[in-house]
C-alpha positions as CSV (number, residue, x, y, z in Angstrom):
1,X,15.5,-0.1,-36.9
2,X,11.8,1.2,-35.9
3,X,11.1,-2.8,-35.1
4,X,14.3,-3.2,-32.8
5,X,13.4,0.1,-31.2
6,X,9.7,-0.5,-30.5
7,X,10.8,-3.9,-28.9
8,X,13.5,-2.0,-26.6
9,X,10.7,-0.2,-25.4
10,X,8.4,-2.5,-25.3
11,X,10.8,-4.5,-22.9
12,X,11.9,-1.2,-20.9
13,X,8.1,0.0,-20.2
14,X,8.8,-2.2,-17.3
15,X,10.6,0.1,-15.1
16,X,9.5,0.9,-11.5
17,X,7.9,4.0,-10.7
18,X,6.1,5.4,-8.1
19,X,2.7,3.8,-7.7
20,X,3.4,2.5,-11.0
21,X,3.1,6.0,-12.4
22,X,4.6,5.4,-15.6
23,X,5.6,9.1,-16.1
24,X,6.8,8.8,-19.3
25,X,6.0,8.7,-23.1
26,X,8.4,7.6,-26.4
27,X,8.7,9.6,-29.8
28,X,10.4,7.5,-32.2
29,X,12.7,8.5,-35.5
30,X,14.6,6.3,-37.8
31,X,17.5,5.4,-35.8
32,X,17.0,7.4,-32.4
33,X,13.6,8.0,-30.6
34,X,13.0,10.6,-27.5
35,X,11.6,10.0,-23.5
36,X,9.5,12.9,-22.0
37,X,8.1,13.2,-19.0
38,X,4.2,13.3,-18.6
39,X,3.9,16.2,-15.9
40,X,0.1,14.6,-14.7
41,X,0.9,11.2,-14.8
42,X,4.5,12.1,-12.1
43,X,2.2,14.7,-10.2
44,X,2.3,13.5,-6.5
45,X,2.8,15.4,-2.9
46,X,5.9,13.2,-2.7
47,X,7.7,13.3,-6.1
48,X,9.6,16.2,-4.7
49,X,11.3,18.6,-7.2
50,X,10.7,15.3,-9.8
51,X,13.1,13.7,-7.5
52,X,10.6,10.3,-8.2
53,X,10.4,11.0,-11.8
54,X,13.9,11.4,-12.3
55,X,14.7,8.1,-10.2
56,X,12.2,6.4,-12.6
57,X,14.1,8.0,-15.7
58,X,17.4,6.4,-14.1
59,X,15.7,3.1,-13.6
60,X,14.1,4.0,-17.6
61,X,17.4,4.3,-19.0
62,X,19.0,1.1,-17.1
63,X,16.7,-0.9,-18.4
64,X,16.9,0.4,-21.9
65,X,20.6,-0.5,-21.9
66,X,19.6,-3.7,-20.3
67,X,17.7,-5.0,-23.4
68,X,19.7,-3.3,-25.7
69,X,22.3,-5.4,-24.6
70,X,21.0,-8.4,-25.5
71,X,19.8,-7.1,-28.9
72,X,23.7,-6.3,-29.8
73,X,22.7,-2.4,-29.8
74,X,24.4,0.4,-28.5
75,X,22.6,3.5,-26.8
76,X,23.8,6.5,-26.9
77,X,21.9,8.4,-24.1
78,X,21.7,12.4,-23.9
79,X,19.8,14.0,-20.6
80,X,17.5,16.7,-21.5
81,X,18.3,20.1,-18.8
82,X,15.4,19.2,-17.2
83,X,16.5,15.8,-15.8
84,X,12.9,14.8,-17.1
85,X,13.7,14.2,-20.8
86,X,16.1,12.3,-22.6
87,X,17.0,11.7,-26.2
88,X,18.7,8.3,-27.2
89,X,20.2,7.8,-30.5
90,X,20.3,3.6,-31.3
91,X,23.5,2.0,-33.3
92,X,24.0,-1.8,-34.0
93,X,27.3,-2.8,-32.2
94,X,28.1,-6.8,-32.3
95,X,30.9,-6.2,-29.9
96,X,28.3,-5.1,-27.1
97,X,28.6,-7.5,-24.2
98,X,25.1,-9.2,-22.7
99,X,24.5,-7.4,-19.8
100,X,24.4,-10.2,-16.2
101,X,21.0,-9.1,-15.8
102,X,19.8,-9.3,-19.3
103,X,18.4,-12.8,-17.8
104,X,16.4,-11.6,-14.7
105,X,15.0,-8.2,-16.0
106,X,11.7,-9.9,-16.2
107,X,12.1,-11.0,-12.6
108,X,11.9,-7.7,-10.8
109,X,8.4,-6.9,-9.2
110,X,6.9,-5.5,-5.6
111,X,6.1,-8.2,-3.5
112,X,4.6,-7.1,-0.6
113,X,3.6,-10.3,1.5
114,X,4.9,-11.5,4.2
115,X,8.2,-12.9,4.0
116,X,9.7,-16.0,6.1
117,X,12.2,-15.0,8.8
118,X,14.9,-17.8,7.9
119,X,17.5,-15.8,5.6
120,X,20.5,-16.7,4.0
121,X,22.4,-13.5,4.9
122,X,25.9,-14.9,2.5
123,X,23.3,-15.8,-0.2
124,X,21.8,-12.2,0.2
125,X,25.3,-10.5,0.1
126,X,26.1,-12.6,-3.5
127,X,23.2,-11.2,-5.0
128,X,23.8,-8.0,-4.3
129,X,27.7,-8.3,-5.5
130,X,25.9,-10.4,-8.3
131,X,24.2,-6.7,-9.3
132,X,27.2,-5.9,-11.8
133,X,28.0,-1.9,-12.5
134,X,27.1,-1.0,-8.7
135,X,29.7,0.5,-6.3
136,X,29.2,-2.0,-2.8
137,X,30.3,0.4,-0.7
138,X,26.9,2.3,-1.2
139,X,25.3,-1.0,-0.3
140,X,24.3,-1.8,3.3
141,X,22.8,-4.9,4.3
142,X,21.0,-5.3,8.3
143,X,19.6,-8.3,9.6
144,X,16.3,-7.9,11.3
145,X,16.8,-8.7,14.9
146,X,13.6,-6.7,16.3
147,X,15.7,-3.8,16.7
148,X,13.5,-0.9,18.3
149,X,14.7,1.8,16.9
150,X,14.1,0.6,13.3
151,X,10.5,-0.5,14.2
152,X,9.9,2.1,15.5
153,X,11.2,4.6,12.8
154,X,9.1,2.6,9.7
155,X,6.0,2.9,12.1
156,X,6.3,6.5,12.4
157,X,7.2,7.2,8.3
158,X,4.2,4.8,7.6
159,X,2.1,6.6,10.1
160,X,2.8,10.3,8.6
161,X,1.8,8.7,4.9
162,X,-1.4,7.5,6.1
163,X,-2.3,10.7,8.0
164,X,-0.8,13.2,5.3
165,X,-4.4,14.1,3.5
166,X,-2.6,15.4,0.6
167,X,-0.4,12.0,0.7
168,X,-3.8,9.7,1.0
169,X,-5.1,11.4,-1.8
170,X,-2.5,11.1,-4.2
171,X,-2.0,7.7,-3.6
172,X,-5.7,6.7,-3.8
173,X,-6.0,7.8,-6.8
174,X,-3.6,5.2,-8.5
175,X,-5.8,2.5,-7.0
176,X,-8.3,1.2,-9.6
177,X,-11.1,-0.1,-7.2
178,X,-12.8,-1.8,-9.2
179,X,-9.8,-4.1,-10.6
180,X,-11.8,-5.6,-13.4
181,X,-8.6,-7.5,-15.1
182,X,-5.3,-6.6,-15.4
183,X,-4.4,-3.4,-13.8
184,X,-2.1,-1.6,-16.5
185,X,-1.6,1.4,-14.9
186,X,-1.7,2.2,-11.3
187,X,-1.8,-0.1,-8.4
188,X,-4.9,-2.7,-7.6
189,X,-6.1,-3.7,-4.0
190,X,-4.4,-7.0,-4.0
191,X,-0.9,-6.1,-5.2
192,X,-1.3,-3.7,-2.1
193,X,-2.5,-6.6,0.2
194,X,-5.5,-4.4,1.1
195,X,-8.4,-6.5,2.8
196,X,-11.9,-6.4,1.0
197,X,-13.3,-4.7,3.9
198,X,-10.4,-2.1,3.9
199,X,-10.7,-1.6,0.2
200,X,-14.4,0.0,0.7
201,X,-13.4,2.1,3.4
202,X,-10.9,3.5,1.3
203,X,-12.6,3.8,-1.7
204,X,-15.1,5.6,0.3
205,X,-12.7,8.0,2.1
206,X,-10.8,8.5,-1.4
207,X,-14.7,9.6,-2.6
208,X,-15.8,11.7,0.2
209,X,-13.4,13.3,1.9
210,X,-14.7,14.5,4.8
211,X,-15.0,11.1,5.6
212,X,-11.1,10.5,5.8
213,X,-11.0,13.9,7.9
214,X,-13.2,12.1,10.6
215,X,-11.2,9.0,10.4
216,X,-8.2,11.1,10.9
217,X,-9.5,12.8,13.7
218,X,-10.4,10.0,15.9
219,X,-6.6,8.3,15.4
220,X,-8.0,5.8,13.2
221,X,-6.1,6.8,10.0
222,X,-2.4,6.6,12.5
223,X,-3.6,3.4,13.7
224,X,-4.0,1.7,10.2
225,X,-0.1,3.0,9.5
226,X,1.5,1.6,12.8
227,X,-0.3,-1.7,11.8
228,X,0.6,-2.3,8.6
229,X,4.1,-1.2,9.4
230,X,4.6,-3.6,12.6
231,X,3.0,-6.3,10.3
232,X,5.3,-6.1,7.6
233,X,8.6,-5.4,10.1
234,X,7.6,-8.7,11.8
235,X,7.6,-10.6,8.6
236,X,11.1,-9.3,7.4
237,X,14.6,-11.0,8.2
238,X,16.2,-8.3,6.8
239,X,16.6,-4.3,4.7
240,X,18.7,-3.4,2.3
241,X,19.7,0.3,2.2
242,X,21.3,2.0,-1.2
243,X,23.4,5.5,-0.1
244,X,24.8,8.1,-2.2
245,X,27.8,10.4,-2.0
246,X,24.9,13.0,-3.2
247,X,21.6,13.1,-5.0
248,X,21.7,12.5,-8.5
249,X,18.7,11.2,-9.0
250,X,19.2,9.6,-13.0
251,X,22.1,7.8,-11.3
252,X,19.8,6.7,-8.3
253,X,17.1,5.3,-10.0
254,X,20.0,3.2,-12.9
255,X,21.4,2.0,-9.2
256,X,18.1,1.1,-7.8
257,X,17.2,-1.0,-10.9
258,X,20.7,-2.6,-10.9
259,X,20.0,-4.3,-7.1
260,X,16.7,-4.8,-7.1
261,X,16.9,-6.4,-10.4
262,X,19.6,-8.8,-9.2
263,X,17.8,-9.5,-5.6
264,X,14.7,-10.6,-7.5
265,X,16.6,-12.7,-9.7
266,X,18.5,-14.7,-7.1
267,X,15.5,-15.8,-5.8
268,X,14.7,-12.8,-3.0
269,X,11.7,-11.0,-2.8
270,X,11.5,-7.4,-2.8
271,X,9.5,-4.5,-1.2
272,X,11.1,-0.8,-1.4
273,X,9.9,1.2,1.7
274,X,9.4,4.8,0.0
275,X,7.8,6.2,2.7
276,X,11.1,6.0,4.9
277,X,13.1,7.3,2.2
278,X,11.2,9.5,-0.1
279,X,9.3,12.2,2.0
280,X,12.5,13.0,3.7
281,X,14.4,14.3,0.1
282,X,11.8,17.2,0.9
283,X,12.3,17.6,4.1
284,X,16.3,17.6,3.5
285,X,15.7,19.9,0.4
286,X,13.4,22.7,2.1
287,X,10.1,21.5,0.2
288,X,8.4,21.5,3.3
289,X,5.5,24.7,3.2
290,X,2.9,21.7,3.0
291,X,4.2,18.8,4.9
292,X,2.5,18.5,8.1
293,X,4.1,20.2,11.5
294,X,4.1,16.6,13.1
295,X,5.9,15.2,9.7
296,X,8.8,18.4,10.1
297,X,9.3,17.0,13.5
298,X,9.7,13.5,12.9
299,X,11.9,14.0,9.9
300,X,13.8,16.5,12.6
301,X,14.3,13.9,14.6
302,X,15.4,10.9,12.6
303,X,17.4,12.9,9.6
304,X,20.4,10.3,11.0
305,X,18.1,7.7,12.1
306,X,18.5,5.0,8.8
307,X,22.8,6.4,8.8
308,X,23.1,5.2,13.0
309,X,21.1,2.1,12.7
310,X,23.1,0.8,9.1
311,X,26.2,2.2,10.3
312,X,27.3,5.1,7.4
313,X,26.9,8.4,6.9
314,X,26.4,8.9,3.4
315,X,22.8,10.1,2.0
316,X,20.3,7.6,1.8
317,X,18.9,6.7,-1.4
318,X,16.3,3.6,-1.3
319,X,15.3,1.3,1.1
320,X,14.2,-2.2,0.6
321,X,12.3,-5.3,2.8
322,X,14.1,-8.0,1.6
323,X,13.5,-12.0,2.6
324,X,11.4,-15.1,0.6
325,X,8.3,-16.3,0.2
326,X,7.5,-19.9,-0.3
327,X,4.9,-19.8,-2.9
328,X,5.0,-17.5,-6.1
329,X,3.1,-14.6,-6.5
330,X,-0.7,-15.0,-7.3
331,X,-1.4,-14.1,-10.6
332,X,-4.2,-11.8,-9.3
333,X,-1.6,-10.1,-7.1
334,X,0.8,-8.9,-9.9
335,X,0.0,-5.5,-12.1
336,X,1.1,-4.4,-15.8
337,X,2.4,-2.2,-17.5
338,X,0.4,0.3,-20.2
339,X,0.7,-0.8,-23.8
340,X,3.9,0.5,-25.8
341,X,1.6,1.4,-28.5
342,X,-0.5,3.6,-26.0
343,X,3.0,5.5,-24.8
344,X,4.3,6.3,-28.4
345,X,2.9,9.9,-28.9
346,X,1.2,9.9,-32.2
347,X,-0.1,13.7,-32.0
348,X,3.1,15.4,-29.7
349,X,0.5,15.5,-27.1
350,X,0.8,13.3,-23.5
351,X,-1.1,10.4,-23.7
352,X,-3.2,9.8,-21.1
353,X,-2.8,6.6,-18.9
């Protein structure tokens, strides 16, 4: 059983997370093994309350069951009090049906170029329905028609990233700079779409400080954020936007998985837009003693922004850029995953990524 279990794992260490966080490691016994959370690797201004980490768990688990299906096992899945831990006890079940998506799993990725603005909106809708296990009525589909008010909303949430120190920061430091191979953990300059020129300045700014603080100052750190956000608006045809009745975040992240597995493997490619999305669980939640008094008023002013424009008022969950690219990703543009070997804890102790 330790062989089937190391290659579930080695198959689910795949999951999304937040800047490719990977917050968790794997204890295995001889039928069962156990998932904690790795408190510095999750550690971010924006993984409010774990609200990320537990997403990730969600998408963790889905996955797990994913492969398991196709290996004929049966997981039986029990969540820790935390939300952060899990313990999941394996039994060989020949009447387990092969999960739709056991196919595609491997298809999911970020793809963050630009995407052409020719869309097949009935093609889109049958990959979503093609998600399996997913109520549609917490699926909402809008075609990008320049609408103003969306442009101008994913402007301002890029914006507030870029100009949050705290925010710039944590995510620098999941960049490797260097990017000598394949990044395992983390996020490289080219999977980001970063320019050469860009990638010094913010390597710099990630070094010295002060330097970001000048940059801030004089508007330039804004401006970077309303250009990367009108660039990528004007190469999407359309968004996909997951709600929620309420935030459970395990069930979140196994529902995030679920589309964005299907979208990828129908052909679409797939950006989520966690800066819409993600900061706002704080504001909604009262985490807010270190957001920024310009990010309290813009999440003020657009708490219904994402419900008006896709017409529904239940809680927003994810966001995604959704369209096609012609050509496949560059090899040099994709990232990894760490080593299965290097997330079984061998000591009890957190590995380190």
């Amino acid at each position: 059983m330790r062989e089937k279990i190391l290659k579930l794992l080695d198959d689910a260490r795949w999951y999304p997370s937040g800047d490719n966080a990977q917050p968790f490691d794997f204890v295995i016994g001889r039928d069962e093994f156990s998932v904690h959370h790795v408190k510095e690797r999750g550690k971010h201004v924006f993984n409010i309350k774990n609200s990320s980490s537990m997403m990730a768990l969600g998408a963790l688990l889905e996955l797990l069951e994913i492969a398991a299906s196709r290996m004929k096992l049966r997981l039986d899945v029990e969540i820790m009090p935390s939300q952060l831990d899990a313990r999941v006890h394996v039994v060989e079940d020949e009447t387990i049906a092969i999960d739709n998506l056991a196919a595609k799993a491997h298809l999911r990725l970020t793809d963050r170029r630009p995407y052409n603005l020719d869309i097949d909106m009935p093609a889109l809708k049958a990959a979503v329905d093609g998600a399996g296990g997913v109520d549609l009525a917490h699926v909402h589909i809008l075609k990008n028609n320049g609408q103003k008010k969306l442009r101008d909303f994913l402007i301002g949430s890029d914006q507030i990233v870029w100009t949050y120190f705290g925010a710039f920061l944590d995510i620098t430091k999941t960049i490797d700079f260097t990017n000598s191979g394949t990044v395992k953990w983390g996020l490289s300059p080219e999977n980001l779409g970063i320019k050469p020129f860009d990638v010094k300045a913010i390597h710099l700014m990630s070094l010295y400080p002060a330097l970001y603080r000048i940059a801030n100052f004089l508007g330039i750190m804004g401006k970077v954020g309303k250009s990367n956000a009108e660039k990528a608006f004007s190469a999407t045809p359309a968004y996909v936007l997951l709600t929620a009745d309420s935030y459970d975040f395990i069930s979140a992240g196994r529902f995030i998985l679920r589309v964005w597995t299907s979208l990828c493997g129908q052909g679409f490619s797939v950006q989520p837009i966690t800066s819409a999305i993600i900061p706002m669980y704080g504001y909604l939640n009262g985490c807010t003693q270190d957001y920024p008094k310009k990010y309290l008023q813009f999440c003020e002013a657009n708490k219904t922004t994402l419900g008006d424009l896709f017409g529904t008022n239940k809680l927003p969950l994810f966001l995604f850029r959704v369209g096609q690219v012609n050509n496949p990703m560059p090899e040099s543009m994709k990232i990894s995953r760490l080593d299965v070997d290097t997330l079984i804890r061998k000591s009890g102790r957190a590995t380190p990524p």
